[in-house]
C-alpha positions in Angstrom: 21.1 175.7 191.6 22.6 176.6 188.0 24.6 179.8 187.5 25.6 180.5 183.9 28.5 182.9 183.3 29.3 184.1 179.9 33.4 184.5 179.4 34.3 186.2 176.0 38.1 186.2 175.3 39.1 188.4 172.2 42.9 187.4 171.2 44.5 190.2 170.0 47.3 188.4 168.3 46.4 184.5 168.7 50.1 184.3 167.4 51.2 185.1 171.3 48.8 182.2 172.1 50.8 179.7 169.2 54.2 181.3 170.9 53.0 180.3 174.9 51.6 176.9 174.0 52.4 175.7 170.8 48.7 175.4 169.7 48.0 176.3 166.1 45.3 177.6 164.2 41.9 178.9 165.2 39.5 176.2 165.7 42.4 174.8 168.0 43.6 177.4 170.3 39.6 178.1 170.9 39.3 175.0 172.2 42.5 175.5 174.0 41.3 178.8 175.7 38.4 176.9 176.8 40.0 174.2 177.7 42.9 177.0 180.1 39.9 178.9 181.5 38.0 175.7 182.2 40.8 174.4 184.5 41.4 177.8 186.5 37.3 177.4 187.2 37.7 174.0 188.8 41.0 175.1 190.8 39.5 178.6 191.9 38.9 179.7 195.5 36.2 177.9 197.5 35.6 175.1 194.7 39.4 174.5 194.1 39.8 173.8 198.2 36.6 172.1 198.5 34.9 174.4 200.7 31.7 174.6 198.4 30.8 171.3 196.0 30.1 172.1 192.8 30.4 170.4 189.1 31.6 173.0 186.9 30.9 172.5 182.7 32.0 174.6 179.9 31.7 174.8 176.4 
């Protein structure tokens, strides 16, 4: 079964984001957002401990 799930993040000062992580400019700290948000998904709860298996993709 497929369950899409929309995340918008709106920065309010993608400068904090540059400060945290070093990552500059915008077409690279998007894909380091995705990238952040993507690895808390495969860690979270039930999927992170194995309990449920599931492949989990992001764009």
């Amino acid at each position: 079964m497929k369950i899409a799930v929309t995340v918008t993040v709106d920065l309010a000062d993608p400068k904090e984001w540059t400060a945290a992580f070093g990552i500059e400019g915008a077409a690279d700290i998007r894909q380091d957002v995705k990238d952040y948000i993507g690895q808390h998904l495969h860690d979270f709860g039930v999927f992170g401990n194995g309990e449920v298996s599931a492949t989990i993709k992001y764009r």
